[in-house]
C-alpha positions in Angstrom: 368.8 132.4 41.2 366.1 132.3 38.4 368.8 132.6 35.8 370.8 129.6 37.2 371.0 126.6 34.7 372.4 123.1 35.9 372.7 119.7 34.1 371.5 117.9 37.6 369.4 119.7 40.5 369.7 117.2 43.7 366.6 117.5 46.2 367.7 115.9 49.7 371.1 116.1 50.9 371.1 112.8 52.8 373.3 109.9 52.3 371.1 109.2 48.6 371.5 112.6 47.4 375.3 113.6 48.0 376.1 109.9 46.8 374.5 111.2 43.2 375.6 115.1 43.8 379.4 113.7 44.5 379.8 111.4 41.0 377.9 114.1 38.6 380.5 116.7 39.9 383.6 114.2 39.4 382.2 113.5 36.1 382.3 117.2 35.2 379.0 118.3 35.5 377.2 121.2 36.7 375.0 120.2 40.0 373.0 121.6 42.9 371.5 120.0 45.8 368.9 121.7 47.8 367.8 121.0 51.5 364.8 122.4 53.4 367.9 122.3 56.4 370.3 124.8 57.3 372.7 122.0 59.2 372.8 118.9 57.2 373.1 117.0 60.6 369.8 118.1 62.7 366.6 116.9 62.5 368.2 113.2 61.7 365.9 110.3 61.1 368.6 107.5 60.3 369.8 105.2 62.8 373.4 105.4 61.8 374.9 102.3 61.9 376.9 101.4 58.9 377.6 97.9 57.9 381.3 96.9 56.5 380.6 97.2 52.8 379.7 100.8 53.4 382.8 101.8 54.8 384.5 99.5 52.4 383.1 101.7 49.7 385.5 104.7 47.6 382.4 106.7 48.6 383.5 107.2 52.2 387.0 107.0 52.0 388.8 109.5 54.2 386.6 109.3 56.5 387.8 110.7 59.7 388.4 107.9 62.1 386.5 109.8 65.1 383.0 109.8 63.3 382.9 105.8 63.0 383.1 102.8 65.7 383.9 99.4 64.7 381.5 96.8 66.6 382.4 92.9 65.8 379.8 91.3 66.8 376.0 90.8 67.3 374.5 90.0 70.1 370.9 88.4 69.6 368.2 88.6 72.5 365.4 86.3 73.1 362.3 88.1 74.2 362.9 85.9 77.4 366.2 87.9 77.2 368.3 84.4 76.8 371.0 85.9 74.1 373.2 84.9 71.6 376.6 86.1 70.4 377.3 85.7 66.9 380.1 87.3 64.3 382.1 86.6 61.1 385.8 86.7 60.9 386.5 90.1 59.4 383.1 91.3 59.3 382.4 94.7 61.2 379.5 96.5 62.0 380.3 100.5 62.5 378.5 102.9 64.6 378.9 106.8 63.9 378.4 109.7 64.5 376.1 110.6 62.1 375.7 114.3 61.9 378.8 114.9 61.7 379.3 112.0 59.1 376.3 113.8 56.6 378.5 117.4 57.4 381.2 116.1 56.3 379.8 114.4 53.1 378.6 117.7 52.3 381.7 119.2 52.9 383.2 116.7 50.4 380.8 116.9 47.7 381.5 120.8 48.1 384.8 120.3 47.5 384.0 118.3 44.2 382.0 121.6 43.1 378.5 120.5 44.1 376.6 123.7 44.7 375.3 122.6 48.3 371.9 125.3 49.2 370.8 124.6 52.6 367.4 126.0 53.7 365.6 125.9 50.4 362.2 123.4 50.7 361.1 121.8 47.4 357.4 123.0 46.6 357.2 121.9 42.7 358.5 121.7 39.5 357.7 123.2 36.1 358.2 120.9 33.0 360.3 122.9 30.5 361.5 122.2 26.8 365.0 120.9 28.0 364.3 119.5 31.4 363.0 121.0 34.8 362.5 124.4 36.3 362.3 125.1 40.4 361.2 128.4 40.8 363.9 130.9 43.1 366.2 127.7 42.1 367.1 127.5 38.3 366.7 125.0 35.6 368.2 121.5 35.1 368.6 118.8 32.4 367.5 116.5 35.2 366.1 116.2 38.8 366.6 113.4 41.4 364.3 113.4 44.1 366.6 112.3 47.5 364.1 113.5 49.6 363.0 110.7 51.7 360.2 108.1 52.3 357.8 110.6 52.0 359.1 112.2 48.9 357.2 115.2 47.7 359.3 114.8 44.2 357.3 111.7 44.0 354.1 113.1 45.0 354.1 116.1 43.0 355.3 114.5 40.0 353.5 111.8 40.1 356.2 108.7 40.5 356.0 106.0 42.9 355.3 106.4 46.6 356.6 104.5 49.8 353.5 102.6 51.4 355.2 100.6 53.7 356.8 101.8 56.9 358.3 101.0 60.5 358.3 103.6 62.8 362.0 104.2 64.2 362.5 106.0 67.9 366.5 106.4 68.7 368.0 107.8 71.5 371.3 109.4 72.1 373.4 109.0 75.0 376.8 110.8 75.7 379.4 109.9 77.5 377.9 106.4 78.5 380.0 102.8 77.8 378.1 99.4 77.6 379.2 96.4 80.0 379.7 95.1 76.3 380.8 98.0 74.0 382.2 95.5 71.0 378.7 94.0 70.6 375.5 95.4 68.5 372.8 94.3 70.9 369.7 93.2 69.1 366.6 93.1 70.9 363.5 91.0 69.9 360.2 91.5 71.4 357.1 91.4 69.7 355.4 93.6 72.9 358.1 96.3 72.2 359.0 95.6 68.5 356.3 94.2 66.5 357.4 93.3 63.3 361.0 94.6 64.1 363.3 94.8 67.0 365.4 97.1 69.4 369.0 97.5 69.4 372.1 99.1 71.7 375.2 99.9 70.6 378.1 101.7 71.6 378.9 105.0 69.3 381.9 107.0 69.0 380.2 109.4 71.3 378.0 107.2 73.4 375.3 105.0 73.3 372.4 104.9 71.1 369.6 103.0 72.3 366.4 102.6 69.3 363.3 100.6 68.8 361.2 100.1 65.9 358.0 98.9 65.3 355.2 98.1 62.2 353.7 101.1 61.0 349.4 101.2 60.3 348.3 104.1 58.6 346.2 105.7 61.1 347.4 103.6 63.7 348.1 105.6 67.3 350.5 103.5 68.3 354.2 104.5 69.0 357.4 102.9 70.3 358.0 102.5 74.0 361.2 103.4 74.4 361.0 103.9 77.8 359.4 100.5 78.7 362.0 99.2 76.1 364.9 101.0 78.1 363.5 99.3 81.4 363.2 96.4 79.8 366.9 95.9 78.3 368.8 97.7 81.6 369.8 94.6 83.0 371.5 93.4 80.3 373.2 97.2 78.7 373.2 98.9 82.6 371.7 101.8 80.7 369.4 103.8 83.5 366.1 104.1 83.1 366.3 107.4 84.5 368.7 108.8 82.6 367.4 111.3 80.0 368.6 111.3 76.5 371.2 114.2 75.0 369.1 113.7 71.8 366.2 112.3 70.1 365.4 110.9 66.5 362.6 109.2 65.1 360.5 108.9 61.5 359.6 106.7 59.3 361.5 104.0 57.6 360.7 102.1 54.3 360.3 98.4 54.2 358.3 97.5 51.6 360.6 97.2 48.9 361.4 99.6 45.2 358.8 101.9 44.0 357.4 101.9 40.4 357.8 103.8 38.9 361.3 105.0 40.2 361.8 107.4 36.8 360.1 109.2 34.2 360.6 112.5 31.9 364.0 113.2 33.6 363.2 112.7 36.9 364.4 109.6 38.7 364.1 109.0 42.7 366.8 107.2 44.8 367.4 106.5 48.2 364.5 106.3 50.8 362.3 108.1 48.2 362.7 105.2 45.9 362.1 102.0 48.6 365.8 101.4 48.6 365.9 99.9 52.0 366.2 96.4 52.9 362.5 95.4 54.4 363.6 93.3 56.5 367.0 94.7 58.2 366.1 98.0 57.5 369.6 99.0 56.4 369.4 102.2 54.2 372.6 104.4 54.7 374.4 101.2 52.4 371.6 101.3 49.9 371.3 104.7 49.6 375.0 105.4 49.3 375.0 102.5 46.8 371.7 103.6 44.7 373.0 107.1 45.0 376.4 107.0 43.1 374.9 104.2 40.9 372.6 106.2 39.4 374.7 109.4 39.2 377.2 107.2 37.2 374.4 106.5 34.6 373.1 110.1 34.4 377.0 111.3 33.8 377.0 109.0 31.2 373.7 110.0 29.8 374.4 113.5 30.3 377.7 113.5 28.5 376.6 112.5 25.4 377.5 108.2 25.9 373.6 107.5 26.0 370.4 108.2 24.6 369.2 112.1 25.1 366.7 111.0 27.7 367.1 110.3 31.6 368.8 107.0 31.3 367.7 103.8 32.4 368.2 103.3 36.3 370.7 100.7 37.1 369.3 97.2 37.8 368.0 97.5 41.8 367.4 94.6 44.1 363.8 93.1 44.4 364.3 91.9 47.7 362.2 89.2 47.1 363.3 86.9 49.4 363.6 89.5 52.2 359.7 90.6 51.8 359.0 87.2 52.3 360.5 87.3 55.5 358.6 90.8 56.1 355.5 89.4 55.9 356.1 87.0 58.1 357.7 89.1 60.9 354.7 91.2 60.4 352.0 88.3 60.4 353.6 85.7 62.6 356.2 86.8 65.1 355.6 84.8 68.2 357.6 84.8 71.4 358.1 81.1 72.7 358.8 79.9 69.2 361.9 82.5 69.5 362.9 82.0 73.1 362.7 78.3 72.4 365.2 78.1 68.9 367.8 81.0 69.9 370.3 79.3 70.1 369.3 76.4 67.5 372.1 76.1 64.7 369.7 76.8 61.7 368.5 80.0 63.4 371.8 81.3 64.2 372.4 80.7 60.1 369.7 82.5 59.2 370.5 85.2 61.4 374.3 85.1 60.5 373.6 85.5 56.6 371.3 88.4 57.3 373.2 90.3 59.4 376.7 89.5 57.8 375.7 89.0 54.3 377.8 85.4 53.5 376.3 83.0 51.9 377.6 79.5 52.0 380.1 80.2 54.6 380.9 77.5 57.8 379.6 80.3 60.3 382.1 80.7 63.5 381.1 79.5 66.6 379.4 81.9 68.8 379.0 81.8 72.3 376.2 81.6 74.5 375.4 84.2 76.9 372.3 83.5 79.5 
């Protein structure tokens, strides 16, 4: 193991992670990915809903049918529980089953001769003359820390950090259908969802139910999923005594790209680098994105068609526009202003180029639902 010398070594075999493992093994190059897991798909902290352009994406075609759910439409609820339904022609949302989605990546990137080690923890790595040296691992050229919001890549070699989180609960629910299966349910509350919102939605498997919340360093407070649960059963006929077939929760990043993302042949993507929209949250699209992004630019680095060094990270999103709107979910989300403008047409906009991503578009007319 010692002896083992690899132009890429891959920390974090999440979405991120394989993205990168997957296109430095097309490109011909020698990688490893290691995971403190022994099943890629336990101990999940992702929501796992996946919006169009990810399954649009050459990264995830083939996917098996079974593991993904198309859901149409949005529906938006007041806190007063007054909702909205709201779509784009052509546009789908898709739930999954994501376990067995990240298995199955990992069974692909396998297949693309990724060296996949599963139960190996990252602890530190030694700078050598040619790159990077993870001891009972081997050397590398290069390392990408994939290893979350919390990255200890980051921490130990002293790149940028996350400081900005929500605090995700979701629950699994087999076997159960929703009075409204073709709709993602989107709940906001500012007693249950401060700074975020809850959300329903029917999964190839089930139901998954989740709530998230603004995270305070410190701060004792955690989401109430089961006053949440009560709170929405009218409207999902989800019981409230009903226990969930499993849990999930963690931390998600929403405070936009670390600096510095990269330095002496290390580069983070994925969580570890803030690639997650801070206000929707969505990270499975960014990481897959950021992930194969920047193993394109190390196989061309790698190979001789750039500079010796790590290369330059592909331009990443500032999300500028969308911390704006963070800080003022986080500073001045108010219920009545909300239950009031709903259903107003400039609302509905707003919310329609969020959750759709069109810009400029007449939106469709959504219907009403009391």
């Amino acid at each position: 193991m010692q002896d083992c010398r690899y132009d890429v070594i891959v920390v974090g075999a999440g979405f991120a992670g394989l993205a990168c493992a997957r296109e430095l093994a097309m490109h011909g190059l020698r990688v490893c990915v290691i995971d403190r897991k022994q099943d890629l798909g336990e101990r999940m902290h992702t929501t796992g809903i996946l919006v169009q352009e990810a399954c649009d994406a050459p990264l995830l075609a083939g996917l098996p049918p079974a593991l993904v759910r198309a859901v149409p439409h949005v529906r938006l609820y007041a806190p007063n529980l007054r909702s909205v339904r709201l779509g784009a022609e052509g546009y789908r949302f898709y739930t999954t089953d994501t376990p067995a989605l990240l298995r199955w990546m990992g069974q692909r990137a396998e297949a693309c001769g990724v060296e996949l080690k599963r139960g190996l923890a990252f602890r530190d790595a030694t700078r050598t003359t040619t790159g990077w040296r993870l001891d009972g691992i081997g050397e590398a050229r290069v390392l990408v820390g994939a290893d979350g919001a919390r990255s200890r890549v980051a921490e130990k070699l002293g790149l940028g950090r996350v400081d900005q989180y929500l605090h995700g609960v979701e629950y699994e629910f087999d076997g159960f259908a929703l009075r409204e299966p073709d709709a993602l349910h989107c709940f906001i509350s500012k007693r249950f969802a401060p700074g975020y919102l809850g959300w329903v939605a029917q999964t190839p498997t089930g139901v998954q139910a989740g709530l998230a919340r603004r995270y305070r360093s410190g701060g004792t407070h955690v989401p109430d999923m089961a006053g949440f649960l009560q709170h929405v059963a009218p409207m999902t006929g989800l019981s409230v005594t009903r226990r969930p077939d499993s849990i999930r929760a963690g931390l998600i990043p929403c405070g936009g790209p670390v600096r510095p993302m990269q330095r002496d042949d290390v580069v983070l993507i994925g969580d570890a680098a803030g690639m997650v929209s801070p206000l929707t949250a969505g990270g499975i699209h960014a990481g897959l994105t950021h992930g194969a992004m920047v193993g394109r630019s190390l196989a061309r680095s790698l190979s001789g068609r750039a500079g010796p060094d790590v290369a330059s990270p592909p331009p990443v999103p500032g999300f500028a526009f969308k911390r704006a709107l963070r800080w003022a979910f986080d500073h001045a989300q108010f219920d009545v202003p909300v239950n009031l403008l709903l259903a107003a047409r400039p609302m509905r906009r707003v919310v329609e180029q969020l959750c759709f991503h069109r810009r400029g578009d007449p939106p469709p007319a959504p219907a009403a639902g009391d």
